[in-house]
DSSP file (Angstrom, degrees, kcal/mol; ACC not computed):
  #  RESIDUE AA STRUCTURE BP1 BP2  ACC     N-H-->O    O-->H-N    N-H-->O    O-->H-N    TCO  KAPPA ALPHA  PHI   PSI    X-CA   Y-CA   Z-CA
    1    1 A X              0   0    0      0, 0.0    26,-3.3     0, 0.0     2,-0.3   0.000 360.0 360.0 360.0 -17.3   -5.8   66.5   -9.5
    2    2 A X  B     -A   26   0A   0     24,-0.2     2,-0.2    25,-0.1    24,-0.2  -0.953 360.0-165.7-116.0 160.0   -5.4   64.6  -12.8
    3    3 A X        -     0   0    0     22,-0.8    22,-0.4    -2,-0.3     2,-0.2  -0.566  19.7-120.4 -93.4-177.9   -4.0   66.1  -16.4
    4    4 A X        -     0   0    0     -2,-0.2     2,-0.3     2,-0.0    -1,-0.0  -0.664  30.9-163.3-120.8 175.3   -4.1   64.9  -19.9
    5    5 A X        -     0   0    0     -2,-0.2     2,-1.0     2,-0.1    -2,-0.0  -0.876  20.1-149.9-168.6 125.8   -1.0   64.4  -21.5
    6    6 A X        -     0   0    0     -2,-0.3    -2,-0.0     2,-0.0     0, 0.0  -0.337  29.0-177.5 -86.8  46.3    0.5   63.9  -25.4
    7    7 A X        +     0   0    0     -2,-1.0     2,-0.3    72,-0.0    -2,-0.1  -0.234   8.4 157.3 -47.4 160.2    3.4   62.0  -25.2
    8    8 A X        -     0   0    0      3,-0.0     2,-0.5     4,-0.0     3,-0.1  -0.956  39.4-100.4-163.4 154.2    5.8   61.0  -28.1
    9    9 A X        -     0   0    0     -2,-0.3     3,-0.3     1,-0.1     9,-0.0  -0.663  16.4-155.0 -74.2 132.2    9.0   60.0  -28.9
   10   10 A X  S    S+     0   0    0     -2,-0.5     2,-0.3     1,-0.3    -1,-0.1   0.744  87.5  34.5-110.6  -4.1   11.1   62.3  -30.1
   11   11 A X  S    S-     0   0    0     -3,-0.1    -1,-0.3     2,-0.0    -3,-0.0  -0.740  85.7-130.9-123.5 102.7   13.2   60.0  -31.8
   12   12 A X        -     0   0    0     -3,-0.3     2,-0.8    -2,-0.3     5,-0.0   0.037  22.3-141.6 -50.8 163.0   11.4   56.9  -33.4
   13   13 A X    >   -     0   0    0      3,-0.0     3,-0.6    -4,-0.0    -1,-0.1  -0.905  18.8-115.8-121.3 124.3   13.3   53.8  -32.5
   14   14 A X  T 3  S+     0   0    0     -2,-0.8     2,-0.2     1,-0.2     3,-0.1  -0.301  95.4  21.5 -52.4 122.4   13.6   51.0  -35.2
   15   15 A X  T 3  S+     0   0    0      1,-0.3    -1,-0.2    -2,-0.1    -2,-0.0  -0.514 113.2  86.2 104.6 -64.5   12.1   47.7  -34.9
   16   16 A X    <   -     0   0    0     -3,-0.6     2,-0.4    -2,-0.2    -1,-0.3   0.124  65.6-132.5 -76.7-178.6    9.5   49.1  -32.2
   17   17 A X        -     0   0    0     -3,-0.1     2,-0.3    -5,-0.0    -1,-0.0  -0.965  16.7-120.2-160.7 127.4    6.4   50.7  -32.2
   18   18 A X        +     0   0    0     -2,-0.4     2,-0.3     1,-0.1    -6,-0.0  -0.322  40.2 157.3 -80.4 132.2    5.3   53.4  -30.6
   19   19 A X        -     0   0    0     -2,-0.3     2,-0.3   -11,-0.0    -1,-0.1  -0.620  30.9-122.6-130.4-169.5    2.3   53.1  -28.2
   20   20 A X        -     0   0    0     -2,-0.3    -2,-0.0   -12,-0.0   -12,-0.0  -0.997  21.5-122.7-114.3 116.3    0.7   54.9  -25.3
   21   21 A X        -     0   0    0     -2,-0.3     0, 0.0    55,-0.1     0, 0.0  -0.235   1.2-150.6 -75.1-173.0   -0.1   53.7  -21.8
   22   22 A X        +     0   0    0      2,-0.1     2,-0.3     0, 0.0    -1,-0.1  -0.016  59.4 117.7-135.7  15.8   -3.5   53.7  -20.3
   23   23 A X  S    S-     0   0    0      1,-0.1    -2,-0.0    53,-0.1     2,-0.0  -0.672  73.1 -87.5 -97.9 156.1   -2.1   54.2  -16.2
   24   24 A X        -     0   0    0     -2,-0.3    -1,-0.1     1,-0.1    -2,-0.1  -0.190  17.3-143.5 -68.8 136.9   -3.2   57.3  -14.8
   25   25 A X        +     0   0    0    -22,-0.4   -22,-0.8    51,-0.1     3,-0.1  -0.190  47.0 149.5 -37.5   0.0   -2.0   61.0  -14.7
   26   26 A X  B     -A    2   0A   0    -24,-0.2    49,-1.7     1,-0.2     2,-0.8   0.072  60.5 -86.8 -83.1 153.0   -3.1   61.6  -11.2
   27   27 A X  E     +B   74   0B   0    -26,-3.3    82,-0.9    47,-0.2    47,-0.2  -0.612  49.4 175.0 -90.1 140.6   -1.0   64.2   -9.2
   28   28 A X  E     +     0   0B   0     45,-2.3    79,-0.3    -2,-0.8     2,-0.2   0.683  57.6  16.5 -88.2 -38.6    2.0   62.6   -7.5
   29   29 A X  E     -B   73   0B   0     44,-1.1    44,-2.2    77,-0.1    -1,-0.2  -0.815  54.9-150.9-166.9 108.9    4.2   65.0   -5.9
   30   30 A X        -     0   0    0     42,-0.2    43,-0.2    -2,-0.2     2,-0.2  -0.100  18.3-173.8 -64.2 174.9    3.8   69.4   -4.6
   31   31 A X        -     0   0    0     38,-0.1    40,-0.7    41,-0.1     2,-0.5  -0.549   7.7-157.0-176.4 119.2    7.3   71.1   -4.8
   32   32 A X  E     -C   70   0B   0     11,-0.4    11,-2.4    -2,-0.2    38,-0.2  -0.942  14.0-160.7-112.9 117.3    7.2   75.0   -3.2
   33   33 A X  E     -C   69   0B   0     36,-1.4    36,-1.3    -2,-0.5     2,-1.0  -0.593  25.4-131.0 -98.6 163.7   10.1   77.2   -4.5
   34   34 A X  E    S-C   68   0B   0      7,-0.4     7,-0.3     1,-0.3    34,-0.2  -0.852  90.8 -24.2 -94.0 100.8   11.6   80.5   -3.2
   35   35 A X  S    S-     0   0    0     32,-1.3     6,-0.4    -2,-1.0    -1,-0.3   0.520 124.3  -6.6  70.5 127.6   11.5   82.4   -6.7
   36   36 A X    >   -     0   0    0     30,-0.4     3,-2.1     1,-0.2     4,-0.2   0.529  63.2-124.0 -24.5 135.9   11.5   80.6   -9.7
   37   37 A X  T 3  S+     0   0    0      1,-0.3    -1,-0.2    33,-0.2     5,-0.1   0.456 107.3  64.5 -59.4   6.8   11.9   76.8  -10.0
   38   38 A X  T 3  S+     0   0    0      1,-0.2    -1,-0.3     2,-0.1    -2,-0.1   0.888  88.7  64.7 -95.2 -39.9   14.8   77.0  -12.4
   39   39 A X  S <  S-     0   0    0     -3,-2.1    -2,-0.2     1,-0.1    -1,-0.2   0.859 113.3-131.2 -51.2 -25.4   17.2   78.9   -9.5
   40   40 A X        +     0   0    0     -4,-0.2    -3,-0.1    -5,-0.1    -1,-0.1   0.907  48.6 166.8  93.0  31.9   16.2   75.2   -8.4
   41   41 A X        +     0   0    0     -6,-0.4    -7,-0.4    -7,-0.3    -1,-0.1  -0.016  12.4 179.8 -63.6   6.3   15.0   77.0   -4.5
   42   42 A X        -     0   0    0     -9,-0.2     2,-0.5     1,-0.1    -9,-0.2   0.137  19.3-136.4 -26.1 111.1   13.3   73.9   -3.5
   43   43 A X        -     0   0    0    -11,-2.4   -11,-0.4    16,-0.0     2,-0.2  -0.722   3.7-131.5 -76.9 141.2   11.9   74.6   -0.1
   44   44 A X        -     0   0    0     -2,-0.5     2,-0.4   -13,-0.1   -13,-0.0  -0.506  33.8-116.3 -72.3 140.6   12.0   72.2    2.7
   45   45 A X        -     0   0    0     -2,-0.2    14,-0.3     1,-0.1    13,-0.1  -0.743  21.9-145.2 -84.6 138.4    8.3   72.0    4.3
   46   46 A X  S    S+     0   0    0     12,-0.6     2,-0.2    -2,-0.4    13,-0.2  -0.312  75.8  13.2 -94.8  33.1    8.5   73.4    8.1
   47   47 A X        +     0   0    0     11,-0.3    11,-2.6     9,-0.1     2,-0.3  -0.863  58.8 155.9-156.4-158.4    6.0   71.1    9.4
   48   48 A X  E     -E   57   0C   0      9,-0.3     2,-0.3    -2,-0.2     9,-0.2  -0.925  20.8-155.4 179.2-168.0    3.8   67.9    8.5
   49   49 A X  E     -E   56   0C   0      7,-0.6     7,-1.1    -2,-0.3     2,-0.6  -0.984  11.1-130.0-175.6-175.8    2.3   65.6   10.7
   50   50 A X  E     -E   55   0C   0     -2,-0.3     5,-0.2     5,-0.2     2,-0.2  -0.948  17.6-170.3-140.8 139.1    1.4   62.1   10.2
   51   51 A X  E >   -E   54   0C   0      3,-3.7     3,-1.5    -2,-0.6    47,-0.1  -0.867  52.5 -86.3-124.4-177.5   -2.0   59.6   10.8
   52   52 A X  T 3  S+     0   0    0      1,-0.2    -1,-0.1    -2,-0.2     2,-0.1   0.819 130.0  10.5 -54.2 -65.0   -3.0   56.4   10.7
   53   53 A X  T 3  S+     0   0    0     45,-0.1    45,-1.2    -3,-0.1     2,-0.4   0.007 122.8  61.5 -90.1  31.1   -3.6   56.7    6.6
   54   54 A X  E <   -EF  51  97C   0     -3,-1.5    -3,-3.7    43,-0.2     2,-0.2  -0.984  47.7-168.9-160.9 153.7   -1.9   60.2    5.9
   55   55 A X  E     -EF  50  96C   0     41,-0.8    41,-3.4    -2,-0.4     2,-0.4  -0.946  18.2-161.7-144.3 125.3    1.4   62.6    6.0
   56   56 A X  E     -EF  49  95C   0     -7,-1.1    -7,-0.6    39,-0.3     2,-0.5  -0.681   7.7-161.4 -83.3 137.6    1.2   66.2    5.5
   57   57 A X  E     -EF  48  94C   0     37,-4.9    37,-1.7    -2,-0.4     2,-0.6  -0.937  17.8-166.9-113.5 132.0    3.9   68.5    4.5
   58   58 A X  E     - F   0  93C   0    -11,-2.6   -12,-0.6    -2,-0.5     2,-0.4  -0.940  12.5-153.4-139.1 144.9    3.4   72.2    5.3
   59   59 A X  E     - F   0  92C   0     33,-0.9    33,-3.5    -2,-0.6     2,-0.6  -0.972   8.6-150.3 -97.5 112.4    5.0   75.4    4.3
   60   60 A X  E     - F   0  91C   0     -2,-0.4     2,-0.8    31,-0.3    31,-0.2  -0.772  22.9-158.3 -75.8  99.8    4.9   78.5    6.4
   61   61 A X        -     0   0    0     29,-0.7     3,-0.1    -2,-0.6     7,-0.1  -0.597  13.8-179.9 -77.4  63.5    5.2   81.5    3.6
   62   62 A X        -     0   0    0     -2,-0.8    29,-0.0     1,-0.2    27,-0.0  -0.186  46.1 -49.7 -76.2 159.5    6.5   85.0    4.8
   63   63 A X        +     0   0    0      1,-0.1     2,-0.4     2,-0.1    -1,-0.2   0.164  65.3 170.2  13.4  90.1    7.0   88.1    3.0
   64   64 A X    >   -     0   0    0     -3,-0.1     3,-1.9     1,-0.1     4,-0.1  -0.739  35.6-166.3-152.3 115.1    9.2   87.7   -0.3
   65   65 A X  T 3  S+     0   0    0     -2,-0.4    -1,-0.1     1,-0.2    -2,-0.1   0.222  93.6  67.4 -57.1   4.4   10.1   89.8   -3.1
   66   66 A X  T 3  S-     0   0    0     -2,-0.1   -30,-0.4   -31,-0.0    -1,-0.2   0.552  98.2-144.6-101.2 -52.1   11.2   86.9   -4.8
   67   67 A X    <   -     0   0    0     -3,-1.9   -32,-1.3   -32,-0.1     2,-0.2   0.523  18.5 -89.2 100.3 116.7    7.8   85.8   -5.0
   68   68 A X  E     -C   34   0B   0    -34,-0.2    17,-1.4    17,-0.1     2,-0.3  -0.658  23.7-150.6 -69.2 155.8    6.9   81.4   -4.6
   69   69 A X  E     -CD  33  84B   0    -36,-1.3   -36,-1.4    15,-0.2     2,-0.3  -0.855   3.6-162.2-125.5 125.3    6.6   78.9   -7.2
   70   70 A X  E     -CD  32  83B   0     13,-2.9    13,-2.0    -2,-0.3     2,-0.3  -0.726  15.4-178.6 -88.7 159.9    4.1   75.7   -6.8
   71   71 A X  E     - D   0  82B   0    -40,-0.7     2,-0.4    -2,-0.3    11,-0.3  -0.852   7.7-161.9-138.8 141.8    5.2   72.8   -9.3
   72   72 A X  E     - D   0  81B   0      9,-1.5     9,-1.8    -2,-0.3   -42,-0.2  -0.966   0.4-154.6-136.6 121.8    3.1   69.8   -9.3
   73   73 A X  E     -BD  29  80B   0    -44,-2.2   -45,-2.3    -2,-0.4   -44,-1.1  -0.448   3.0-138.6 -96.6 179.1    4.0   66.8  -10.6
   74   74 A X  E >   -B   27   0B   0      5,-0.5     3,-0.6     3,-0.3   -47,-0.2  -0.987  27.6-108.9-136.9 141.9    2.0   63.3  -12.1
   75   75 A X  T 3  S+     0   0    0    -49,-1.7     2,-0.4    -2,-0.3   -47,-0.1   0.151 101.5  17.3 -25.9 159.7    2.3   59.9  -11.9
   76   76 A X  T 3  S+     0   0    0     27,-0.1     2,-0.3     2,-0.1    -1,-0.2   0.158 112.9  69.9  27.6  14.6    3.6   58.5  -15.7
   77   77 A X    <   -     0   0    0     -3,-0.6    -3,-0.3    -2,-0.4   -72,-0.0  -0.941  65.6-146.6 -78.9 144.7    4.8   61.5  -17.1
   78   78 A X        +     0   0    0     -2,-0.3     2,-0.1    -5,-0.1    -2,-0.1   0.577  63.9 115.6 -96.9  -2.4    7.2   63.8  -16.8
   79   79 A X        -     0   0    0     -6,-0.1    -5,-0.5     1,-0.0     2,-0.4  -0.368  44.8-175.4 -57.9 117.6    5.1   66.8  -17.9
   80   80 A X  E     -D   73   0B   0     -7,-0.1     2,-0.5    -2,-0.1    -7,-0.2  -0.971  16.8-141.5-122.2 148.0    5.0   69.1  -14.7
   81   81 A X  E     -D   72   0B   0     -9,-1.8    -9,-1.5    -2,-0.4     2,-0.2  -0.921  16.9-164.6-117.1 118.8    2.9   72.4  -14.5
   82   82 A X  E     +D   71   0B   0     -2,-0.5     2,-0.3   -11,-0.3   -11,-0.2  -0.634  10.4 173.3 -62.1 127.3    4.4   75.6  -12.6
   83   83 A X  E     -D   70   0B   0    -13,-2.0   -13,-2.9    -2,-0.2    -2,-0.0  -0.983  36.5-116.7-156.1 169.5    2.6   78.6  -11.4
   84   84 A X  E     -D   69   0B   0     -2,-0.3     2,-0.4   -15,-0.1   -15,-0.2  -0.175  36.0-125.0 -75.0-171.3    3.8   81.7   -9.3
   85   85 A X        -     0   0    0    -17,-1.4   -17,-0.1     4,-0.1     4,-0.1  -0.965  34.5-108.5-119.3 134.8    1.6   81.5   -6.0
   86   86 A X    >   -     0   0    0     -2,-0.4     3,-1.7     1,-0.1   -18,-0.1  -0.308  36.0-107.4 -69.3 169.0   -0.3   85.5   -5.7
   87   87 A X  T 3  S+     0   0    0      1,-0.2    -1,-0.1   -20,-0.1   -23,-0.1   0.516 117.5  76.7 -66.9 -11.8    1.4   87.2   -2.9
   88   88 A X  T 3  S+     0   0    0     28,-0.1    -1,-0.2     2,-0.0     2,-0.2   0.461  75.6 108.7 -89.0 -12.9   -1.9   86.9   -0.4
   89   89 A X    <   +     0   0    0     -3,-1.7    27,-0.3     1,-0.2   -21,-0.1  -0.870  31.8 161.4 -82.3 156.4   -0.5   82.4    0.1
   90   90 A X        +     0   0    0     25,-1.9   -29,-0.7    -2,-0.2     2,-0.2  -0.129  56.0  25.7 -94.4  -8.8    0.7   82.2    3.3
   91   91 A X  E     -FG  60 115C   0     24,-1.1    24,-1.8   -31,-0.2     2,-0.4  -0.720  52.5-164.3-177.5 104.2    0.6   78.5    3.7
   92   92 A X  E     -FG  59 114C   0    -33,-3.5   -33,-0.9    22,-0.2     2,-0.7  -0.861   8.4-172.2-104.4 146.8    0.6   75.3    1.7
   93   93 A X  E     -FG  58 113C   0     20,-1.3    20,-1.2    -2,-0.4     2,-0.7  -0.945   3.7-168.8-141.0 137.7   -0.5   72.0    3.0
   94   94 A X  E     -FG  57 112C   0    -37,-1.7   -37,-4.9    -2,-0.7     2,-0.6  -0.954   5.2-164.4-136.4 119.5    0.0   68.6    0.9
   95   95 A X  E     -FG  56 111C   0     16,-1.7    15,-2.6    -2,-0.7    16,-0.6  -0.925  14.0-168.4-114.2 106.6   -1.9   65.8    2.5
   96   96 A X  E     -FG  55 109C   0    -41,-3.4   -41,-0.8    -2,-0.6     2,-0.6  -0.355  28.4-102.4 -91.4 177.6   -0.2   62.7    0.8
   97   97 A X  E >   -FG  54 108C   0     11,-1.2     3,-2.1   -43,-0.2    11,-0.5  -0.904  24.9-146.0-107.2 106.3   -1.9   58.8    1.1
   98   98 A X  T 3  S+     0   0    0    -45,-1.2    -1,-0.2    -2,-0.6     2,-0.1   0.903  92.8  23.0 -32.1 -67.4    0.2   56.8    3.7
   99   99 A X  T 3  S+     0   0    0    -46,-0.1     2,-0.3     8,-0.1    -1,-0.3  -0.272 107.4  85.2 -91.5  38.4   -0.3   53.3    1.8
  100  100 A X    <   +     0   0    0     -3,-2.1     2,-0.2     8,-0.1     8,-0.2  -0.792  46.1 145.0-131.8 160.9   -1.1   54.3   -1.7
  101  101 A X        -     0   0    0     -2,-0.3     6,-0.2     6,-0.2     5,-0.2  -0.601  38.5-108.3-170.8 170.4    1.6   55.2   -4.5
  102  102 A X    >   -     0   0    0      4,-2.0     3,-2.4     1,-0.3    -2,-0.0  -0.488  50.2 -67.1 -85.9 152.3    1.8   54.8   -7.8
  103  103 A X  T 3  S+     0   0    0      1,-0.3     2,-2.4    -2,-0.2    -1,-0.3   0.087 129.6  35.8 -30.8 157.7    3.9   52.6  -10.3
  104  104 A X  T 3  S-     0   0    0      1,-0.3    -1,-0.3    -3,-0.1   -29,-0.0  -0.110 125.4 -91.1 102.0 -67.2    7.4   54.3   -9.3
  105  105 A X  S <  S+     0   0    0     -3,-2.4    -3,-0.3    -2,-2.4    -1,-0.3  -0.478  73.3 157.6 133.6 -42.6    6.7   54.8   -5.9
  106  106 A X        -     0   0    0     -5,-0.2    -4,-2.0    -3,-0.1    -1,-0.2   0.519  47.6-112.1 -39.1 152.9    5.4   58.2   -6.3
  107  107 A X        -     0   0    0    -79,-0.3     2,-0.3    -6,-0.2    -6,-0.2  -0.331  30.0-125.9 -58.1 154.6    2.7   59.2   -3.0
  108  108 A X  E     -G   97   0C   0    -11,-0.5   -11,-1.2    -8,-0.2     2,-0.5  -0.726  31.0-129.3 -87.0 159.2   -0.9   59.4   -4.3
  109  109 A X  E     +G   96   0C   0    -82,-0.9   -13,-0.2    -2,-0.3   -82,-0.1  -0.946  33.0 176.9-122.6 123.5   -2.0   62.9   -3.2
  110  110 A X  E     +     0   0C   0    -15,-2.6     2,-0.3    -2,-0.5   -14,-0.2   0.664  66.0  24.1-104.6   4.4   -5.2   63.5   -1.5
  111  111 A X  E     -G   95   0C   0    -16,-0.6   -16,-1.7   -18,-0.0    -1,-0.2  -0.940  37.8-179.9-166.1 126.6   -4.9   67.5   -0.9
  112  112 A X  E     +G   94   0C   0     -2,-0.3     2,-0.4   -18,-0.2   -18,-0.2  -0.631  19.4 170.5-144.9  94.7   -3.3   70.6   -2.0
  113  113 A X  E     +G   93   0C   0    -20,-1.2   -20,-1.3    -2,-0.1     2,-0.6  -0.757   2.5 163.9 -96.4 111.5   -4.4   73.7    0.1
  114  114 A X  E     +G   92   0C   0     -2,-0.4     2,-0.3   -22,-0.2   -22,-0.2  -0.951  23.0 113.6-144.9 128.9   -2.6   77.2   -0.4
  115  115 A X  E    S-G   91   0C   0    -24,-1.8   -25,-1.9    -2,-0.6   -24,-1.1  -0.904  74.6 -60.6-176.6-160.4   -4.0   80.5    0.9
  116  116 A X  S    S+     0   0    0     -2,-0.3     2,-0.3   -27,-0.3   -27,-0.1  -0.538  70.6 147.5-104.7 150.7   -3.3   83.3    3.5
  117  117 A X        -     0   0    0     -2,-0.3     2,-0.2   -27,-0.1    -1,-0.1  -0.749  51.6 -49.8-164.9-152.3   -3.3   81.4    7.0
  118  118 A X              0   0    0     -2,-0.3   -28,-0.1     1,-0.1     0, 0.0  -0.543 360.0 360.0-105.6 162.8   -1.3   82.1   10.4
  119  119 A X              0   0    0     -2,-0.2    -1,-0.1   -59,-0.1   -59,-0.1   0.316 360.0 360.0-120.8 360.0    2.3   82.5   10.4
C-alpha cells in the first residue's frame, strides 16, 4: 500500500536547494482501464456504496480482448505503477477512508480487492 520513491529535479534551479520531503507515499487513488492506460479508457466504477467511515467504488469486469489496466497512484508523488489485470479479475473493489486524505486532498485507501467474483 506504500512505495519508495527517488525524486529529483530535473533541472536544478539557482539560488535553491534541492531537498526531499519526509510525508508519506501511501496509496491515494485505483484507476481501472479498458486496454491500456495511454488510450486514456478510464472506467467509471458501476457500483460503490458508502458507510459511516468508508466509500467503495466497484468495477464489474466482463469478457475483453482488450484486456484491463489497474494504475495506482500515491500520495506526494507523481510516480504511478501500472499492471495488466490476468484475464481470471472479474471485479475490483476500492474501499477508500471517508474522513482521511492526504496533503492535496487525495482519499487515503484502506482496500484494493481484484479477483474472479459474480457478474
Amino acid at each position: 500500500m506504500s512505495i519508495e520513491t527517488a525524486q529529483k529535479l530535473a533541472v536544478p534551479q539557482p539560488g535553491w536547494i534541492e531537498g526531499v520531503s519526509k510525508l508519506p507515499t501511501d496509496l491515494a487513488g485505483v484507476s481501472v482501464f479498458d486496454g491500456p492506460p495511454e488510450e486514456m479508457a478510464d472506467l467509471v466504477p458501476d457500483d460503490g456504496k458508502k458507510t459511516a467511515d468508508t466509500t467503495s467504488q466497484v468495477w464489474i469486469l466482463s469478457k475483453n480482448e482488450r484486456g484491463y489496466w489497474l494504475t495506482c497512484r500515491y500520495s506526494s508523488t507523481t510516480v504511478t505503477l501500472t499492471r495488466q489485470l490476468p484475464p481470471t479479475v472479474t471485479r475490483c473493489e476500492i474501499i477508500y477512508e471517508k474522513n482521511q486524505s492526504f496533503i492535496g486532498g487525495e482519499p487515503v485507501v484502506r482496500s484494493v480487492k481484484c479477483g474472479p467474483g459474480q457478474l
